[in-house]
Structures are given as C-alpha cells and as structure tokens.
C-alpha positions in Angstrom: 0.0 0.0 0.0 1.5 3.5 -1.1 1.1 6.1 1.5 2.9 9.4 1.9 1.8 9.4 5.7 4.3 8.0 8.3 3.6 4.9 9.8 5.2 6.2 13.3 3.3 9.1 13.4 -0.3 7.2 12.8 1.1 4.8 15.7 2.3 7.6 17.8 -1.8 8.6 17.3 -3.5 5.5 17.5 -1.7 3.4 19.6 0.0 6.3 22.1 -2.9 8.5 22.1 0.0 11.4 20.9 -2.4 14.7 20.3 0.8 17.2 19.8 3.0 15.5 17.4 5.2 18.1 16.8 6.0 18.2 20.4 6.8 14.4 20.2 8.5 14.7 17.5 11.1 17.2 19.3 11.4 15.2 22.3 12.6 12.2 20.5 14.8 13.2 18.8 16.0 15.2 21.0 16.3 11.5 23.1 19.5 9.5 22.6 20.5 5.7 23.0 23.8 4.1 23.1 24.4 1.1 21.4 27.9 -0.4 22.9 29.4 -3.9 22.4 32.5 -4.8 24.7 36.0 -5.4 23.6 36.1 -9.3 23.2 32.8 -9.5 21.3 33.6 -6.7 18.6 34.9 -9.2 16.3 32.3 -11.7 17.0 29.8 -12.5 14.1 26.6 -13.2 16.2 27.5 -9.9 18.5 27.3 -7.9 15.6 24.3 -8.9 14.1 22.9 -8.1 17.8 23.9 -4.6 17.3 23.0 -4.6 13.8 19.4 -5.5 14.7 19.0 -3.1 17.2 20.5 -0.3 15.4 18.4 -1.1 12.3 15.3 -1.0 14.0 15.9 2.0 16.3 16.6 4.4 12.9 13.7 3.3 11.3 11.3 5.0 13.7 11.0 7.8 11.1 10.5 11.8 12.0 10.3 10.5 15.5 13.9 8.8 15.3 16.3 9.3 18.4 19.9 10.1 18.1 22.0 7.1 18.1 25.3 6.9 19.0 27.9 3.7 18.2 30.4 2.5 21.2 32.8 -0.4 19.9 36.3 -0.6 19.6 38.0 1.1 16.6 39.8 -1.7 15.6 36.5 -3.7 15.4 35.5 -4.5 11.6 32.5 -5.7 10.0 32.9 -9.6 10.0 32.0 -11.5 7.4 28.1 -13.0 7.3 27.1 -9.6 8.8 24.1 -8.9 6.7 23.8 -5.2 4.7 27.1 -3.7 5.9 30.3 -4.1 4.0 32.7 -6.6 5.5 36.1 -5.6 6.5 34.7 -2.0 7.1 35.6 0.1 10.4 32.1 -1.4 12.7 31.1 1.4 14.3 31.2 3.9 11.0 29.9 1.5 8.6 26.3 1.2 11.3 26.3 5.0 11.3 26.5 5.5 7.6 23.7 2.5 7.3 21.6 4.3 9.1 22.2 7.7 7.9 21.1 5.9 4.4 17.9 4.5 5.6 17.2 8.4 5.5 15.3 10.7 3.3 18.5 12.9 2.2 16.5 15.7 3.2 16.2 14.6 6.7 19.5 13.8 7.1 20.9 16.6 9.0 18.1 16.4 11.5 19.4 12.7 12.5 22.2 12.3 14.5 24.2 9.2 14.1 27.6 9.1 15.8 30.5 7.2 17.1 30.9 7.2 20.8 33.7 9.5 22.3 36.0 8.6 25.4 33.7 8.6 28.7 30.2 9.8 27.4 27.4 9.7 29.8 24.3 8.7 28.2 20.4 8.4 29.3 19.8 4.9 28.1 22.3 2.4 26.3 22.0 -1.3 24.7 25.1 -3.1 25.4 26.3 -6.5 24.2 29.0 -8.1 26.7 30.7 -7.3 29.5 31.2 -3.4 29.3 30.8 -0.3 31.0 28.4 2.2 30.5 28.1 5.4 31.6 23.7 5.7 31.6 20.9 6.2 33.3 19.7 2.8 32.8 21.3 -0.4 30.3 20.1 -3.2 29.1 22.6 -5.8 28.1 21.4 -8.4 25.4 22.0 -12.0 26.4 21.6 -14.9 23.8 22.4 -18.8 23.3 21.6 -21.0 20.0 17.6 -19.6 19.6 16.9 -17.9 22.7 17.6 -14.2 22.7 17.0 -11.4 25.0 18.0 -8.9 27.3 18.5 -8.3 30.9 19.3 -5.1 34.0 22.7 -6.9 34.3 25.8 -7.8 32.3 25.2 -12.0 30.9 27.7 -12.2 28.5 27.1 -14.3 25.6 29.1 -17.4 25.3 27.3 -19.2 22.1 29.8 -18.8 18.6 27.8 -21.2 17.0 26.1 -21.2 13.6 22.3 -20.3 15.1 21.8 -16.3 14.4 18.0 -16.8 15.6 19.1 -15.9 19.5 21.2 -13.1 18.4 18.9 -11.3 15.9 16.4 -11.7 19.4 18.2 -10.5 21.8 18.7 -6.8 19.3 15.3 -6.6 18.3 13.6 -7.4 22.2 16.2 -5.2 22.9 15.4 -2.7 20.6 11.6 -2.7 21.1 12.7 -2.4 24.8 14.3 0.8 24.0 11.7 1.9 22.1 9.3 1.4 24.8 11.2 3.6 27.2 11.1 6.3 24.5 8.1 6.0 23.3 6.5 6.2 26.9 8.1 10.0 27.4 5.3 11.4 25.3 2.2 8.7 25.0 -0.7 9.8 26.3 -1.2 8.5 30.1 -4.1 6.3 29.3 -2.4 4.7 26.6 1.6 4.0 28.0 3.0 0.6 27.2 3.0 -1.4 30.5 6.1 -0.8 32.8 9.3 -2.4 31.2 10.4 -5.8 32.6 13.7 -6.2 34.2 14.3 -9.1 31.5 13.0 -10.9 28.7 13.6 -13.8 26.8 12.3 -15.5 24.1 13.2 -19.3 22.3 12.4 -18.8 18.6 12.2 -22.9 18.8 10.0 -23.0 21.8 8.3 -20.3 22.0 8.9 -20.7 25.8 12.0 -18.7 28.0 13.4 -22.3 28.1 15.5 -23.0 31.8 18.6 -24.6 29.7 18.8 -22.9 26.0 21.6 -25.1 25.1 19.9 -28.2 25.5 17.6 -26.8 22.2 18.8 -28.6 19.3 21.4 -26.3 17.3 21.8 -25.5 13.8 24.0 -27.0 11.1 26.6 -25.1 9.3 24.3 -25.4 6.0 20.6 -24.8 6.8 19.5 -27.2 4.2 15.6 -25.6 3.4 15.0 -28.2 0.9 13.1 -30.7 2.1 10.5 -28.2 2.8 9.7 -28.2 -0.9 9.1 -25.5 -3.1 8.3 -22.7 -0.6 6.6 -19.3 -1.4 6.7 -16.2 0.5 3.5 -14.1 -0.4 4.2 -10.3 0.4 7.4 -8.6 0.4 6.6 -5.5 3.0 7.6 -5.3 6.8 6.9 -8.8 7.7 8.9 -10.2 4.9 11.9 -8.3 5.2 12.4 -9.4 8.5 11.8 -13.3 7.0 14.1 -11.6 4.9 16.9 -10.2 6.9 17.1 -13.5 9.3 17.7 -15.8 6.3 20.5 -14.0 5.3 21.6 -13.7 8.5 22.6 -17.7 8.3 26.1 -18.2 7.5 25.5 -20.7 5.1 22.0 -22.0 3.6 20.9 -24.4 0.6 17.3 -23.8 -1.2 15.1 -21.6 -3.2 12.4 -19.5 -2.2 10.0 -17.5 -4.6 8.6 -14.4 -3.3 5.7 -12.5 -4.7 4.7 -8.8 -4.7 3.1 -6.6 -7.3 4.1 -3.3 -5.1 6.7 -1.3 -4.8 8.7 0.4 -1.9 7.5 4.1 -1.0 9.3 6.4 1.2 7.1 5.3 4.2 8.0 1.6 4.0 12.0 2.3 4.6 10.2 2.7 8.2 9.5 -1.2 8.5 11.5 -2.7 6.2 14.9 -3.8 7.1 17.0 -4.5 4.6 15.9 -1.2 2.5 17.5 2.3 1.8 16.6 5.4 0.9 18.2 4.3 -2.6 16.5 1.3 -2.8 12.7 3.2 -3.7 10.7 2.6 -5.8 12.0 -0.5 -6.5 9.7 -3.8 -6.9 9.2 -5.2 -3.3 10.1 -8.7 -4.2 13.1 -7.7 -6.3 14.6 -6.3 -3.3 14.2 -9.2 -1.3 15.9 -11.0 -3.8 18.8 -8.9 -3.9 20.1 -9.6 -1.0 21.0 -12.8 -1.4 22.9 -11.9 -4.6 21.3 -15.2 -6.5 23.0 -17.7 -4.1 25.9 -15.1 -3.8 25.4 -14.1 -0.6 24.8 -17.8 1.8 23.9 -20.0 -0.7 20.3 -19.3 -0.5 18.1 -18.2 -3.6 15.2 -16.0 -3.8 13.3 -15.4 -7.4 11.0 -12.3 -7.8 7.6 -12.7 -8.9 6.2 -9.2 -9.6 2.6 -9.7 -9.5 0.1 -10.6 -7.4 -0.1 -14.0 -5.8 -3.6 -14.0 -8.1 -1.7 -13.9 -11.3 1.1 -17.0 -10.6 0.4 -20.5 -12.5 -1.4 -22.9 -10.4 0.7 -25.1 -8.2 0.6 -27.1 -5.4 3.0 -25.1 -3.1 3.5 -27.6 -0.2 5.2 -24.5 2.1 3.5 -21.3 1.5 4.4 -17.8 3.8 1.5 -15.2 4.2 3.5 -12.0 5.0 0.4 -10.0 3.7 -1.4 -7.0 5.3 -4.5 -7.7 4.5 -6.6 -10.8 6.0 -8.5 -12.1 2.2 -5.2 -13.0 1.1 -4.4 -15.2 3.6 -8.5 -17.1 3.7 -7.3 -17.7 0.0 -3.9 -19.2 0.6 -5.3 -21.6 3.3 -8.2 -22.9 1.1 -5.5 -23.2 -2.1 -4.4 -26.3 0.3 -0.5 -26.1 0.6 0.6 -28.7 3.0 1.1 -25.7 5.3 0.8 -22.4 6.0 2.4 -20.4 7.8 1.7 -16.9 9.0 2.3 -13.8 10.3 0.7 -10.4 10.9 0.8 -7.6 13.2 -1.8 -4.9 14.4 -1.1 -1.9 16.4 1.6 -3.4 19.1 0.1 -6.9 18.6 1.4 -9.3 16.2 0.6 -13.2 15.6 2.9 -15.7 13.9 0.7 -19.0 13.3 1.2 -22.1 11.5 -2.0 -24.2 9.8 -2.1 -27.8 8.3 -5.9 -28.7 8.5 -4.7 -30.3 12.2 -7.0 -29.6 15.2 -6.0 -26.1 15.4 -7.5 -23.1 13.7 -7.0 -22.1 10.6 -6.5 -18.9 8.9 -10.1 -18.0 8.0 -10.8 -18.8 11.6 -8.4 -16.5 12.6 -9.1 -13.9 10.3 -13.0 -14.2 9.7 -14.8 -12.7 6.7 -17.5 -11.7 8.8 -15.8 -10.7 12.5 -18.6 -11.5 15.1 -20.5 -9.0 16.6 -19.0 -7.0 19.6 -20.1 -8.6 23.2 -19.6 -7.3 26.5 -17.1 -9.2 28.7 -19.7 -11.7 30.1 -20.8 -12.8 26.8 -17.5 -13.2 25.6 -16.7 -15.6 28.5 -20.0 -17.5 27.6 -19.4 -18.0 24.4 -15.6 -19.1 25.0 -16.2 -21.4 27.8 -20.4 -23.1 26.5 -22.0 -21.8 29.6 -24.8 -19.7 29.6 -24.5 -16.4 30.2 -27.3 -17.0 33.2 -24.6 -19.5 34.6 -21.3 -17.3 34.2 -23.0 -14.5 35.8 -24.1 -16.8 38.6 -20.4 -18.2 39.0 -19.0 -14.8 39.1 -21.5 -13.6 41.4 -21.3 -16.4 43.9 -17.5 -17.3 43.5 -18.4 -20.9 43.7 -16.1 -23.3 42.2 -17.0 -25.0 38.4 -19.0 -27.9 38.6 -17.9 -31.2 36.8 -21.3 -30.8 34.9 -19.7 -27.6 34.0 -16.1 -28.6 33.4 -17.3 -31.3 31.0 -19.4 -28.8 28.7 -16.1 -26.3 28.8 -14.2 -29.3 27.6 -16.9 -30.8 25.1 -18.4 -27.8 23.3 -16.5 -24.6 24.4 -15.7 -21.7 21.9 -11.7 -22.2 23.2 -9.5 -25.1 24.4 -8.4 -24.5 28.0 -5.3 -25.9 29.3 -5.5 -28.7 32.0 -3.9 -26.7 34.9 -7.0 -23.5 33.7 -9.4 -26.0 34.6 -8.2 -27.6 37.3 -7.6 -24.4 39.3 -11.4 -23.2 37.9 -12.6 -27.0 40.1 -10.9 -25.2 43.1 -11.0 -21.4 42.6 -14.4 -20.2 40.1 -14.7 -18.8 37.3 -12.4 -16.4 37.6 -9.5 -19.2 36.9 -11.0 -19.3 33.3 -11.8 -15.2 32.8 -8.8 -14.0 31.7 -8.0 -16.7 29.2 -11.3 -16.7 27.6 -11.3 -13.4 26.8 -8.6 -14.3 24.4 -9.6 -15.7 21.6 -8.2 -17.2 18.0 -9.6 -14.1 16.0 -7.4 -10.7 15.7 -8.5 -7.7 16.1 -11.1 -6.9 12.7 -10.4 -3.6 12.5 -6.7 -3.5 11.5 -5.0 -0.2 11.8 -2.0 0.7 9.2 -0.4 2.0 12.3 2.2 -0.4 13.2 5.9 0.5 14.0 9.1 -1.3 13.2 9.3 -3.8 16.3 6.5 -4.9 15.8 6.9 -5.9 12.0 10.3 -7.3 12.9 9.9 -10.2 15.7 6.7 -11.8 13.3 9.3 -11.8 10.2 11.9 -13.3 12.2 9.9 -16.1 14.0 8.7 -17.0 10.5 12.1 -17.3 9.2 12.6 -19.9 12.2 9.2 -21.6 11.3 10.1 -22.0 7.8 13.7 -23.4 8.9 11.8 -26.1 11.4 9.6 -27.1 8.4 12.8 -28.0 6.8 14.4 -29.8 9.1 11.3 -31.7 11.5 12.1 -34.9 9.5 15.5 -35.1 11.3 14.5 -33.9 14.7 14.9 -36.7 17.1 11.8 -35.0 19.5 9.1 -34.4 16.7 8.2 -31.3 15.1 8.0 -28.7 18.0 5.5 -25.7 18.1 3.6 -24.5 16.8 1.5 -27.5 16.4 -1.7 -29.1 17.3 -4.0 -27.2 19.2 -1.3 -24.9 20.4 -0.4 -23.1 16.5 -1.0 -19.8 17.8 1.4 -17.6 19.5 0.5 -13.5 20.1 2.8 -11.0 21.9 1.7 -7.8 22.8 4.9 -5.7 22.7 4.0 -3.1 24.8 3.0 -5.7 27.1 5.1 -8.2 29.5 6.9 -9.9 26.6 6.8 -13.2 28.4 3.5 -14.6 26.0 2.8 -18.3 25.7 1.2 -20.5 22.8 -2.6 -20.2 23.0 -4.7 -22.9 23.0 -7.6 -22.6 20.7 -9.4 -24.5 18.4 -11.5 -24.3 15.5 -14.3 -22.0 14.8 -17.3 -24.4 14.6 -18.8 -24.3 11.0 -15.5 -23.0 9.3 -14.5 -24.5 6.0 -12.2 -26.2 7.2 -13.6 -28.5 9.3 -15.5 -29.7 5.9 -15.1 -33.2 5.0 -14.9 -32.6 1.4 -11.7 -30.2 2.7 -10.2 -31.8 4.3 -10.5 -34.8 1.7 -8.9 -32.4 -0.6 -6.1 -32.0 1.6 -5.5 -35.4 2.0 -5.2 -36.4 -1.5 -3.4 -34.1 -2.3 -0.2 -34.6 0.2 -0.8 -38.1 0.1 -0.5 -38.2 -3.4 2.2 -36.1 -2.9 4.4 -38.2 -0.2 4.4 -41.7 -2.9 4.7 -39.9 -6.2 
C-alpha cells in the first residue's frame, strides 16, 4: 500500500494516544540511545548482528527517530556474514553511515548518528558483553543458539555457533525495549505501554523462556531448506523483510524461495523494512528481497521475484507457503488453495501473531481472520461464548465465586468456543470462574479492524519467528523429538509488545462451521499430500 503518511506518526496517534505530534516529535529526537558492544565481542559474528538489529530497528522510527550513538572498539571491523554492511569495514562507521542511508536525504541533518567518544554519559544504552556504560539505565542483550533477550545486568554471551536466531532476538527485544522507554516520554497517560520488565527472553524454537537454551537442538553449518519443498513467500513488506533479513543472517544455507509482490517500496516503507534504503525506492518489493541474497551469492540461498500478485502466478501445489500479507482475504485464499502448510504472520497496532495451519486440530487462517468478524459482546458474553455456559450460569459463578461444577467442566471441555489448558481447569474446580476469565477473553480471532499503524518492532519479531518456522519445516524430518511448536492445538502464538513480553502459545481450536472442518476439505487436503508423499 503507497502512503505518503508515516507509519510512526499514525502509531504515535493510534496506539499512544499522541495529540501534539510536533512536540513528540522534538522530544525524540532530542532523546538518545547508546548502542555499545564490549572489547572481546567486537569481532564476533553473532554480537554484531545483535547490534545490527537493534541499530536497524531504532533508525527506522522515522520523523520520530532518536539520536544514536555507536560504542565499539576502533579496531572492530564488520565480519563477514554480517548482513547489509560491508565486510572488513571500520564497525562502528559502517552502522552510522547504514543508518544515515535509511534516511530521506532531506532529513539527514536532523538525525544524528555518531560514534561514541571517550567517557560519554548517556540516558539509556544497549550493550552486548561485558562493558561499562556510563547511563541512566542499560540493558545488556544475552543470547544462546535460539533464545535471545536482554536483561538489567551484564550475561555475557558465550554461544559462537552457527544459530543467528538468538542473536537477531536479543537486538530486536532489545530494541523494542528501548523503544518502549522512548516512546513512553510522550504517549498519552491512558495509553503507555505497561512498565518495562527487568528481563525478557524469548526461544524462537520453543516459543517458551526455556531454563537450559543449550539443550535446544542447534543449527548445522548449512541450513538445508529443501526438504520443505518448493516454498513461497506471499508479500514482500515489513513482515517479509524481517523473513528476509534472518535468512541472510545464516552463515551458510541451501534452497530456493520465490517471493511474490506486485508493489513497490515508498518512502514510508523504509520505516519497516529492514534490509531497504533510501536508494532502494521505488524499486519492486520482491526484487529487493531477492537482492540480497545476490542469486545464491550471498549464503547460498536463492530468492526469485515474482512481480505480480499471488492471483496472477500458475497454479501449483506449493507444499510451504508464507502469508506475509497486510491484509486478512489473502491469507483465507492461501489456506483454502491447500499447501501442505501455511504459515503466517501479521501484526496490528503493538500486537502481532505468527501461526502455522495444516488442517490439524488447530485453527485455521479463516478462523483467525474471519470474513464476517462476530459482533462485539460485553465481557460476560465473551466468556459464555468461549467457555459453553450460559451467560445466566457465568454471571451466577462470578457472582457467587463458587467453584466450576464437573457438569460444567465437562461442557467447557466438550463444546467450548476455546481449548483451556488442563492446569486452567483444574484451578477453575478449586477457585471459580475467575481461573478461566482472563483466558477466555482471548480468543483465535485478531483484532477486525486492523489499523495501518504499526511501527518497526512490531513488524520485525513476526518476520523473524517466521524465518525460524520455515527453517523447522525443513528440518522436522531429522529432529529426534518431533516437530515442536507450533502444532496441534497450540499453532498460535500472540505478543503484545507493549506488554510483559513473556506470552505463551494459546490454545484454541477451531471455529465451529468453518470450511475447514469440511469433509470434502479436508478430503482435498489429504489427496493431495498423500499423493504427494508416494509420487
């Protein structure tokens, strides 16, 4: 979608409740974040791409960008497998003059991009390592094979292995950290992202803060995508660059991937989409992607442009198929064109959603985005319809506090809107209704009215997580535990960015009536992989 307007300043309005934007405008920028990595990391491939990610997110926050100044060593230099910057370069110049080119040249002046001086005192820093830093308040990014994040103290990073996944985590939780802080000096007080954790984590395998990270599986020096089959990313916006920018972020890979896009890159995209420059608009969306991997140049890897709509390609059974679409009728169309699966990403406001859909026992993408969203209910209803109980019952339960009957229990279980966990109902036997309240207010559908508004973060943690989906496609065949999540029931998982960054797989299940509970369907679907699997 071409649009002149900024998508920072519509989420500075819709989401932050931000009524003077001028005045917001001045205080950011008038704000400034240190990004710092420590002596014995500055040569280090994965510690770079940590500061990479956060710097790359942290410019692209548009007329409301902060000043950004680069600590690291001056002998550091840009190793190689460090994604967009030239290798061999002087680090902490080469990420200034990156982000000075994200700019409009216009706007260049107004930014300021540095490199740290001798004892500097800043407000807020990022560090990666074991470093001092003169600030107000640090976070220090933390990672190990696909668990990334940061932390109030120094956990140096010890993992030099081939899995970027917990690296490219830790700088963009770190980054949408530091935008929080930021962003929370001008919101509106009604609509301030919650208080910032003293930590986060996040396993891009797991979807879980795992207690040992190591014991994950790893990666192999050559990500072999093959085996996923022909794959096709649809879209070639925010969520796909990030898809984007964590593929290349591999050291070395083997596949193809076709990406489709009829648009083109406007001014206002540069804001989301990480692997672009000012110089690169106007140019085709999926070209783009495509040039960063260099035609297997770059890691092996191959992307091929399709300039069109996803409409206009020949038919073909795609058995892995990416929705990185903004707009929820693409992806009802791609689940009902039967790949063997989908998976699929979007974001809204600070929300986003990153989903994966085989015609299993979880919902699929119609169900999650509906053609027609239901009517609005008040709370009580909502809880009704979630849980089977009659609204007469809930509102008895929550007026009496009485514990769920087993009557009760066994109708949640049977014929409720959404699949509780075991622990949920157990407590519910014990405690009321108010065990299952605040998990049945959250349902499978998104949000129906999608605003554009959505900032850089947010665009960025769906596109990587997908990148890691696609990569667990490839390789669940060889995986001595079984495919891990998402699967089943559990195929959702939803952060809230502004929120405690600590979210969980949902469990949810099928809208009742949806198409793809049909037996002719799911037929289809059979056949089809089936057929597939001997040929």
């Amino acid at each position: 979608m071409t649009t002149e307007q900024s998508r920072a300043e519509l989420f500075l309005s819709q989401e932050l409740g931000v009524s003077d934007l001028p005045l917001a405008r001045t205080r950011l920028a008038a704000s400034e974040i240190a990004l710092v990595i420590s002596r014995e990391l500055a040569e280090d491939r994965l510690a770079q791409l940590t500061l990479l990610t956060a710097a790359n997110i942290l410019c692209r926050l548009g007329p409301y960008c902060p000043a950004i100044t680069v600590s690291a060593p001056q002998a550091a230099r840009v190793a190689p497998g460090v994604p967009l910057l030239p290798a061999g370069a002087a680090l902490a110049p080469a990420l200034c003059q990156f982000m000075t080119e994200v700019q409009r040249p216009a706007d260049r002046s107004a930014r300021r991009y540095r490199v740290a001086g001798p004892a500097e005192r800043f407000d807020l820093a990022f560090a990666i390592g074991s470093t001092s830093v003169l600030a107000g308040r640090t976070l220090y990014a933390w990672y190990e094979r696909w668990t990334g994040g940061f932390r109030s103290t120094p956990r140096p990073p010890r993992y030099h292995g081939p899995n970027p996944f917990g690296a490219l985590l830790a700088g963009m939780l770190g980054a949408t950290a530091a935008s929080r802080l930021l962003l929370a000096r001008v919101a509106a007080p009604a609509s301030s992202p919650r208080p910032l954790p003293s930590e986060a984590t996040l396993s891009a395998y797991s979807y879980s803060r795992p207690d040992d990270p190591a014991a994950e599986p790893d990666l192999p020096a050559v990500v072999d995508l093959r085996p996923a089959g022909p794959t096709l990313l649809v879209g070639g916006g925010a969520v796909a660059s990030g898809v984007a920018f964590a593929l290349a972020s591999l050291g070395r890979a083997a596949g193809t991937l076709d990406v489709v896009d009829d648009d083109a890159l406007d001014a206002t995209n540069l804001e989301r989409h990480l692997i672009s420059a000012w110089t690169d608009i106007g140019a085709p969306k999926a070209r783009r992607l495509a040039e960063v991997f260099g035609n297997g140049v770059w890691n092996g890897l191959h992307l091929h442009p399709r300039i069109c709509r996803y409409e206009a390609l020949p038919p073909q059974p795609w058995p892995t198929v990416i929705a990185a679409v903004d707009r929820p009728d693409p992806r009802r169309r791609l689940e009902f064109d039967l790949p063997r699966v989908l998976l699929n990403a979007g974001t809204v406001g600070s929300e986003f959603v990153v989903s994966r859909h085989d015609y299993g026992a979880g919902p699929c993408a119609e169900c999650l985005y509906p053609e027609r969203p239901a009517a609005v209910k008040s709370p009580t209803e909502i809880v009704a319809a979630q849980t089977g109980l009659s609204v007469g019952e809930i509102l008895d339960l929550q007026a009496t506090g009485a514990p769920v009957g087993a009557d009760q229990l066994s109708r949640i279980a049977g014929s409720g809107g959404l699949v509780f966990p075991p622990d949920a109902l157990s407590r519910a036997a014990r405690e009321g209704i108010g065990a299952l309240a605040s998990a049945a207010c959250t349902t499978a559908v998104v949000r129906p009215s999608q605003p554009v508004a959505t900032i850089g973060f947010v665009a960025a943690l769906p596109g990587l997580l997908l990148a890691a989906e696609l990569i667990k496609e490839a390789a669940m065949g060889a995986l001595a535990t079984g495919r891990p999540p998402l699967s089943g029931n559990r195929n959702i998982f939803r952060m809230d960015t502004f929120g405690g960054l600590a979210d969980e797989l949902e469990h949810a299940k099928s809208s009742r009536g949806c198409r793809c509970r049909n037996k002719v369907m799911q037929a289809a679907y059979q056949r089809r992989w089936t057929w597939a699997a001997n040929a």
